[in-house]
N, C-alpha and C positions, 0 to 999 in steps of 0.2 A: 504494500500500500504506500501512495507518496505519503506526504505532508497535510495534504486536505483530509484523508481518511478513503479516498478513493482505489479499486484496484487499478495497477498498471497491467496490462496484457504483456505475458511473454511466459516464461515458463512456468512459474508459480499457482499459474491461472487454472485450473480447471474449466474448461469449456464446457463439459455437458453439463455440470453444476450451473453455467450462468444460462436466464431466464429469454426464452426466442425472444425476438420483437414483434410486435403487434402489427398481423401484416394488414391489418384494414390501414392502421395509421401509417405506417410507411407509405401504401398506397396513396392514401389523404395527401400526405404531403407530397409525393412526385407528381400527380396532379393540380396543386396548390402552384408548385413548380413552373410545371409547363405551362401552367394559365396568364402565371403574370409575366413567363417568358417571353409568351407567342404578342402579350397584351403590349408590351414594352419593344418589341421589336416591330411589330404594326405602327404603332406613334411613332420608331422611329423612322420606319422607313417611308411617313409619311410626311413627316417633317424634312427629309431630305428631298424627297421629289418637288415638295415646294420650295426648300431653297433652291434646287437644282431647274424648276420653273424659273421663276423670279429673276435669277444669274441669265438663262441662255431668252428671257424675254425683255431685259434689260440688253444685251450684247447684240440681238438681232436688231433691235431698233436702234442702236450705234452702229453698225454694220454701212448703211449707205452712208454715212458720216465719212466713213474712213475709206468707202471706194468710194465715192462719188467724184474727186477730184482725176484719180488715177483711172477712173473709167471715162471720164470726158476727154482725158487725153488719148487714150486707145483710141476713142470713136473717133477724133478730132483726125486722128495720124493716119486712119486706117485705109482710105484712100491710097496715100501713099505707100502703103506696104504692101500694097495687091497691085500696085502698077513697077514695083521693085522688082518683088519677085514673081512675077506673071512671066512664063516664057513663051 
């Protein structure tokens, strides 16, 4: 026994002496488990799709910001580069 009055498991211990566990409450609880798992993992993955919304619906409407200039030059040139290399 430690310090608290507790068994430590190892050799000393007799196992078929110590008491099964209560398999409804084991049960209980790996179900208790998996509920606030799957519950916590839904919140999260629903809170990432909306910052991952938000991010690429912010970025798209920057988007023509950042070609818009480099696309007026394309159109602007593009004459010329079809009468370049036109054989």
């Amino acid at each position: 026994m430690d310090e608290d009055g507790l068994p430590i498991v190892g050799s000393g211990v007799d196992l078929t002496k110590v008491p099964a566990i209560q398999q409804r409450r084991t049960v209980a609880y790996l179900n208790q488990f998996i509920v606030h798992t799957v519950r916590f993992l839904n919140r999260f993955s629903t809170v990432c799709e909306e910052v991952c919304m938000v991010y690429l619906f912010t970025e798209i409407n920057k988007a023509p910001t950042y070609f818009s200039p480099s696309l007026y030059l394309v159109q602007r040139n593009l004459p010329a580069y079809r009468f370049v290399y036109s054989k």
